[in-house]
C-alpha positions as CSV (number, residue, x, y, z in Angstrom):
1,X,14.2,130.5,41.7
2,X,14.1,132.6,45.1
3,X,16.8,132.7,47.9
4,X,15.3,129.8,49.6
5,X,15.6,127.6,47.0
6,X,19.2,129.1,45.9
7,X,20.7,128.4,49.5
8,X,18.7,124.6,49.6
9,X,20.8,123.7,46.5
10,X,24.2,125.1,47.6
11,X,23.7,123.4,50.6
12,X,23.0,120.3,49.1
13,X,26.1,120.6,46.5
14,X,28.4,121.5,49.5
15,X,27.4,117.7,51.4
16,X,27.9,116.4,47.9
17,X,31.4,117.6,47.7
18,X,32.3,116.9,51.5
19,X,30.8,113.0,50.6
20,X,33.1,113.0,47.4
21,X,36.2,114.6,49.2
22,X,35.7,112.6,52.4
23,X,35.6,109.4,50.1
24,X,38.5,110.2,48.3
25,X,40.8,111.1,50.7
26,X,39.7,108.2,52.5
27,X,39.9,105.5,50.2
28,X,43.6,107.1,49.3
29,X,44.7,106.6,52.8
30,X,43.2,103.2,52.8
31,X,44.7,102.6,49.7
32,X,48.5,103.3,50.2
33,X,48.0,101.7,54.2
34,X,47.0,98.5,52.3
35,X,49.9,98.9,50.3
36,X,52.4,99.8,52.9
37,X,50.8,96.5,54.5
38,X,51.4,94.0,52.0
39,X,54.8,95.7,51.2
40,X,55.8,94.5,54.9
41,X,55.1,91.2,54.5
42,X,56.1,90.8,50.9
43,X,59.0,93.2,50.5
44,X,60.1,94.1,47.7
45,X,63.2,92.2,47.1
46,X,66.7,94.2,45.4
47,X,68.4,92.4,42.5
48,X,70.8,90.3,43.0
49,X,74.8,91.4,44.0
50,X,76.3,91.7,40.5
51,X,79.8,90.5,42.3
52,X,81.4,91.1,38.6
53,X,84.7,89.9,40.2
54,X,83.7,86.4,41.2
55,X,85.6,85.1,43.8
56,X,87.8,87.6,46.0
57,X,91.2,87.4,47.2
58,X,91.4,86.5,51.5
59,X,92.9,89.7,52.7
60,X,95.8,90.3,54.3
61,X,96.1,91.4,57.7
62,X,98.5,91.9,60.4
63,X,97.4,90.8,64.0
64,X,98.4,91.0,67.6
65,X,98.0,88.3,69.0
66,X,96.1,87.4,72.7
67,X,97.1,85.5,75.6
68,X,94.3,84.0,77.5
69,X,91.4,83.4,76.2
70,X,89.1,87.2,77.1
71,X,85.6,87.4,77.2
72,X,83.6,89.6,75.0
73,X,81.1,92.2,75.8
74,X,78.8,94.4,73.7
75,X,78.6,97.7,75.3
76,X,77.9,100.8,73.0
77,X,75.5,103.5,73.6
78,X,72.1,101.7,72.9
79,X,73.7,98.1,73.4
80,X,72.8,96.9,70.3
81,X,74.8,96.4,66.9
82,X,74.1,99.2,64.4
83,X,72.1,98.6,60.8
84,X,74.3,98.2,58.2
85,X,73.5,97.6,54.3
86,X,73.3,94.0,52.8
87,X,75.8,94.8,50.3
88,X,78.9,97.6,49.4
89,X,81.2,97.8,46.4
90,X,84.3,96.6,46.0
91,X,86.9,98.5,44.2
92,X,89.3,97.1,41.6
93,X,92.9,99.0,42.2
94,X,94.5,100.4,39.0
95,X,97.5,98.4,37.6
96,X,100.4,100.2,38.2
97,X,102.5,101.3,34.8
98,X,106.1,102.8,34.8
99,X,107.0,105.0,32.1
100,X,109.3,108.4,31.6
101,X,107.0,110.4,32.7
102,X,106.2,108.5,36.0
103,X,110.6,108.2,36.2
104,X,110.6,112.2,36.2
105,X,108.0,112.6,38.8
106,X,109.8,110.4,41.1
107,X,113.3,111.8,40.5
108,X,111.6,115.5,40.9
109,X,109.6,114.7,43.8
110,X,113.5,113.0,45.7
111,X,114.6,117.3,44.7
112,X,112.0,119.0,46.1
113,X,112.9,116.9,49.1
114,X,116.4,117.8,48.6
115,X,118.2,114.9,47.4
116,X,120.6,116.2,45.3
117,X,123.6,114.0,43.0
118,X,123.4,110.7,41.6
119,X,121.0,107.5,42.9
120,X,121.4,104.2,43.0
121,X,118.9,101.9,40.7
122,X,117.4,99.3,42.9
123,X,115.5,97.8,39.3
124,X,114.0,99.4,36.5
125,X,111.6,101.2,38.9
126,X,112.9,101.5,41.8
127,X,115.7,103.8,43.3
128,X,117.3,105.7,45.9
129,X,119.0,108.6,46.9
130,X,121.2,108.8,49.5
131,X,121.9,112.2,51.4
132,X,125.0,111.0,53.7
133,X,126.0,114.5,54.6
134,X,122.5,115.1,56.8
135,X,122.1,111.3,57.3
136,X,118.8,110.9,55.0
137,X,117.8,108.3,52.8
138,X,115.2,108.5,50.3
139,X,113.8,105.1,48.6
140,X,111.2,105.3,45.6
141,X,109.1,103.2,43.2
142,X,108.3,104.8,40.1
143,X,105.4,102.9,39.2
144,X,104.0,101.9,42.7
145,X,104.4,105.6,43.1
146,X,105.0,104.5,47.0
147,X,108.0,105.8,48.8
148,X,110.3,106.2,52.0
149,X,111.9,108.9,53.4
150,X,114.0,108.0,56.5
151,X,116.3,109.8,59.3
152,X,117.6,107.8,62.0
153,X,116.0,109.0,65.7
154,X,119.8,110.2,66.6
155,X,119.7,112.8,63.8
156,X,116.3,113.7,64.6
157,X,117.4,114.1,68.0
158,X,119.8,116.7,67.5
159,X,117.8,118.6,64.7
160,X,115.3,119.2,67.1
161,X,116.9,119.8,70.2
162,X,116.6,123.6,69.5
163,X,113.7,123.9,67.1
164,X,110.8,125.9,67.7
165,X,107.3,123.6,69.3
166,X,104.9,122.5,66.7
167,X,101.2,122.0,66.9
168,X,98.8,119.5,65.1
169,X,97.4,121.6,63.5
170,X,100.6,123.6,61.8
171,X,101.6,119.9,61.2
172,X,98.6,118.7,59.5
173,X,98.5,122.0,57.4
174,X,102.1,121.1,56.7
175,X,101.4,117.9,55.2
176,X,98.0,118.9,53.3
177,X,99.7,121.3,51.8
178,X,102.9,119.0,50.7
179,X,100.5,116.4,49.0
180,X,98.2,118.9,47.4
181,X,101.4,120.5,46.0
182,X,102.8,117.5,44.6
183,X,99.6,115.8,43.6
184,X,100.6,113.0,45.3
185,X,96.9,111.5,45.1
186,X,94.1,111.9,43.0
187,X,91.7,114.4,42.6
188,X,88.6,112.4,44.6
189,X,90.9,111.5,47.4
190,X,92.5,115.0,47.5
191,X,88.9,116.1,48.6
192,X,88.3,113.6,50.4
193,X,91.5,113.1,52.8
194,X,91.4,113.1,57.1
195,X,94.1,113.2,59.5
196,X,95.3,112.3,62.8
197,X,98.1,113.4,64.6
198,X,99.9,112.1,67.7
199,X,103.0,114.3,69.4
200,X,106.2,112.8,69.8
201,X,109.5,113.4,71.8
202,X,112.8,111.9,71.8
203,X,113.6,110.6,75.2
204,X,116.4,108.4,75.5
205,X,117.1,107.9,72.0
206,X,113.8,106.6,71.5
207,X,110.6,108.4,70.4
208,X,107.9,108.7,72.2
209,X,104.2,110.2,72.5
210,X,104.2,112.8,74.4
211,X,101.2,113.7,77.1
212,X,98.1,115.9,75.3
213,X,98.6,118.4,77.6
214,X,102.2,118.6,77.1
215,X,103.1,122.3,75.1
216,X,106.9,121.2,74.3
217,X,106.1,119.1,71.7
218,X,108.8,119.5,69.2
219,X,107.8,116.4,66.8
220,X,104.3,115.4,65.4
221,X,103.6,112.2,63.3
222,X,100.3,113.0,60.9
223,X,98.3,110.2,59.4
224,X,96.4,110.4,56.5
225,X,93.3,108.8,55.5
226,X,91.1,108.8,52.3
227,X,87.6,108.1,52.4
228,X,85.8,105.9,50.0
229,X,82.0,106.9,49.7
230,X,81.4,108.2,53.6
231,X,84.0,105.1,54.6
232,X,87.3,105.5,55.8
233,X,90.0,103.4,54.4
234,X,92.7,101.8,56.8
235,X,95.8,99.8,56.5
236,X,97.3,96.7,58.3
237,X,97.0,99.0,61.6
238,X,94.1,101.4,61.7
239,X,96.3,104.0,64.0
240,X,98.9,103.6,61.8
241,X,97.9,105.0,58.2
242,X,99.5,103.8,55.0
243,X,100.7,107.5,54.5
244,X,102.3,109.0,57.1
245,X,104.7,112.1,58.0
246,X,107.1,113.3,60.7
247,X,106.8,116.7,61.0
248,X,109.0,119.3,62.5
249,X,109.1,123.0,63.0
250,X,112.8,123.3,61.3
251,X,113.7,124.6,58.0
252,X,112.5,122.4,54.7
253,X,115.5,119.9,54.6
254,X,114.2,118.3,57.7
255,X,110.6,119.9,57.7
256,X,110.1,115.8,57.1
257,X,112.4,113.5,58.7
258,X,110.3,110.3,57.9
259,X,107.7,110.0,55.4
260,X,105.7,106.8,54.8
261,X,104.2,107.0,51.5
262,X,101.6,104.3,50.1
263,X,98.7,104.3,47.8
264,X,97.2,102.7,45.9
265,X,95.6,104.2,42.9
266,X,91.9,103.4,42.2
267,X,89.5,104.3,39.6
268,X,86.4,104.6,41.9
269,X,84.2,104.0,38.3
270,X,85.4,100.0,38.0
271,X,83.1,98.9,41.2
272,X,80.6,96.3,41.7
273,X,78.6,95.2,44.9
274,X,78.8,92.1,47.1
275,X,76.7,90.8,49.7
276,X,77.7,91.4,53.3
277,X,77.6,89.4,56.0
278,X,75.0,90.4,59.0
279,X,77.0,91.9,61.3
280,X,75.1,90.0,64.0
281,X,77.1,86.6,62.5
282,X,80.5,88.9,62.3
283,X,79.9,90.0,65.7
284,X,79.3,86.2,67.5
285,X,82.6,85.2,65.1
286,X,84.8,88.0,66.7
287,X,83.1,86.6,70.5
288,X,84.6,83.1,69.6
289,X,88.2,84.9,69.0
290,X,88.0,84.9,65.3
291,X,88.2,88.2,65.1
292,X,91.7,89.9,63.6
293,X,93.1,92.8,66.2
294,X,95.1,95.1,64.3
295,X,95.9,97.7,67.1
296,X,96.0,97.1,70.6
297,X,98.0,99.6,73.4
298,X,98.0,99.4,76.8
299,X,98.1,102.4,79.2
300,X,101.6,102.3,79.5
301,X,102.4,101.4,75.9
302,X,104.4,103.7,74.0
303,X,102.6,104.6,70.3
304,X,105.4,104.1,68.4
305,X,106.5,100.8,70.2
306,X,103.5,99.0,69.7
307,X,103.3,95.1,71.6
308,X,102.9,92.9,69.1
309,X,100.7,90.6,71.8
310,X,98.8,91.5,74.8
311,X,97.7,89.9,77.6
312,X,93.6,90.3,78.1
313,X,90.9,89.2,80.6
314,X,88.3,91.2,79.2
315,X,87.2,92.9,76.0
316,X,84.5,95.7,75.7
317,X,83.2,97.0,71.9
318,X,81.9,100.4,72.0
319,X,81.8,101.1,68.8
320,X,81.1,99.1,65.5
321,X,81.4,100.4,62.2
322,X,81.9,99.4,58.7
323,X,85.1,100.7,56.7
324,X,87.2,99.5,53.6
325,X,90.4,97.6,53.9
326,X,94.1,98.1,51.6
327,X,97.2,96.0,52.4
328,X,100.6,97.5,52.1
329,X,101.4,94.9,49.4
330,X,99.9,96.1,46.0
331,X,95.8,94.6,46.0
332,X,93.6,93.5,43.7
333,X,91.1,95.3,45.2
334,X,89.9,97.3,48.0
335,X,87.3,95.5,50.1
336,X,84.9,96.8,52.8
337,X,85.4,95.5,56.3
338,X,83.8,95.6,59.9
339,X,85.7,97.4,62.4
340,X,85.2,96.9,66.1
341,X,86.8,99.4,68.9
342,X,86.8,99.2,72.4
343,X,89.1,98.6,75.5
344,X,90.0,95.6,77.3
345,X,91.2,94.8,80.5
346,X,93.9,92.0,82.5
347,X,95.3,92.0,85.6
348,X,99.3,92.2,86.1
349,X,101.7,90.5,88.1
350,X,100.5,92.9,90.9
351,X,96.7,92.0,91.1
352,X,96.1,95.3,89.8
353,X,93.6,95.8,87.0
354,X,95.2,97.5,83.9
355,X,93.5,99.1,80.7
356,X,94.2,99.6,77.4
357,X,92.3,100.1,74.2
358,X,91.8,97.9,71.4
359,X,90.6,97.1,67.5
360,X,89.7,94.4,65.9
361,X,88.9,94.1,61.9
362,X,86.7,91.1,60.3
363,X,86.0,91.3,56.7
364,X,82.8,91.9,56.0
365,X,82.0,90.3,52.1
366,X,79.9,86.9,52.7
367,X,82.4,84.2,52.9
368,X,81.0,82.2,49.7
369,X,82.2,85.2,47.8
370,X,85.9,85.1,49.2
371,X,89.0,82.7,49.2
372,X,89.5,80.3,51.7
């Protein structure tokens, strides 16, 4: 075989491979677009909700209520409701159990507090300790492992008068710190805990926030919040967590004048999903005023003093976003919910238009799968 006839047959093998290699890839990419095409008309459909806990409790939530009847407006970045999932877990709380061991814990945690001497047996589970000296009282359920630690504003008053400032953040280090300590929660939500913090004063016997700007701030209130796969959990009132602490920049007896203390336990293992509803059919509920609004303050509102009914001409959503839901009473379970915030808007006896800001929970399991 000479050259010539060597470079006719590489030639010739090359366009053979090109041919093969060009109809390959090709009928690949046809392949998989054909696919991908009946795939978007006949998607393939998930299994079914397992909804292991058949019908769900109707939660429980407090609500401010509206005078007037306020019009509705959807105004976030893009204008449009975000994409959420069809379906979420719901999470069955642990039973709570009392035993000696839970008894100890309690009665150790009322000393480290420094509640000292003898306490007073509400039931078999429940106590208190009573610090009349320094005006404290601290109130504890063994098996709930919830609690209350309380100083009147009057004491706190005077306590602080010449106490060093406090910031946030040395007040949200403070309280991480205390609940990592005492292993207050467990170990997911230790890792998985966020916190807000709003600065107080005391101001004619009352407290109240203080402005952002303001460096004098002498007592700061720190909410804490676990976090249930990327969610956030909330209470009754989403500014105003189920575990809370005063802090101050005094020494450790009233480091924490007034702690809040309630959780509920949960074994993140016993789960099991339920359908949502579309948050486009949430979202025209919450239009007709069906909506619940757990938090609502007004420009001139005072944090702590909260209205418990507003007066509102207008109401603008800016954000949407799905979270899960506890009630302070002990729950069955923890449920996911929609959470709308926003301002809204009236006019006062003045003509003058006022603001404040606003949110408003709906739950967000399909109704067939919830009590009436």
């Amino acid at each position: 075989m000479n050259l010539a006839e060597t470079q006719e047959k590489v030639r010739k093998f090359l366009i053979v491979v090109s041919i093969v290699t060009f109809a390959y890839y090709t009928s690949k990419f046809i392949f998989f677009e054909s696919v991908n095409l009946y795939r978007s008309f006949n998607p393939i459909k998930k299994p079914e909700p397992i909804h292991a806990y058949g019908i769900l409790p109707k939660l429980k939530m407090r609500e401010v209520k509206v005078n007037g009847s306020p019009t509705y407006k959807l105004d976030t970045i893009d204008g449009k409701l975000p994409v959420f999932p069809d379906r979420e877990y719901v999470y069955q709380v642990t039973e709570p159990s009392t035993n000696l061991l839970s008894e100890q814990q309690i009665k150790q945690l009322a000393t480290d507090l420094s509640f000292t001497g003898s306490y007073i047996p509400l039931s078999k589970s429940e106590f208190r300790w009573i610090d009349g000296i320094n005006n404290r009282t601290f109130t504890a359920h063994a098996a709930n492992k919830t609690f209350l630690l309380d100083t009147p504003i009057s004491k706190i008053s005077t306590v602080i008068f010449q106490a060093p400032n406090i910031t946030k953040e040395d007040a949200i280090n403070m309280v991480s710190g205390f609940i990592r300590s005492k292993s207050l929660v467990n170990t997911i939500d230790a890792a998985n805990l966020k916190y807000d913090a709003v600065s107080g004063q005391v101001t004619l016997g009352k407290l109240t926030e203080t402005n952002e700007l303001n460096p004098l701030t002498k007592i700061v209130k720190v909410n804490v919040y676990r976090t249930v796969s990327k969610y956030t959990v909330y209470g009754p009132n989403p500014k105003d967590s189920q575990i809370n602490f005063y802090v101050t920049n005094t020494a450790d007896l009233f480091k924490f004048p007034k702690i809040n203390f309630t959780y509920w336990n949960t074994d993140y293992t016993n789960k099991s999903d339920y359908y949502l509803s579309p948050v486009s059919t949430v979202w025209e509920a919450v239009k007709a005023g069906k909506g619940i609004i757990s938090y609502a303050k007004g420009s001139k509102d005072n944090y702590f003093e909260l209205p418990n009914f507003i007066t509102a001409n207008n109401i603008e959503i800016r954000e949407v976003s799905l979270a899960y839901y506890e009630q302070k009473d002990l729950p069955l379970f923890i449920q996911p919910i929609y959470v709308f915030e926003g301002i809204y808007t009236f006019t006062n006896l003045e003509g003058q238009t006022e603001r404040g800001d606003i949110v408003i929970y709906n739950p967000a399991v399909r109704g067939d799968f919830v009590t009436n």
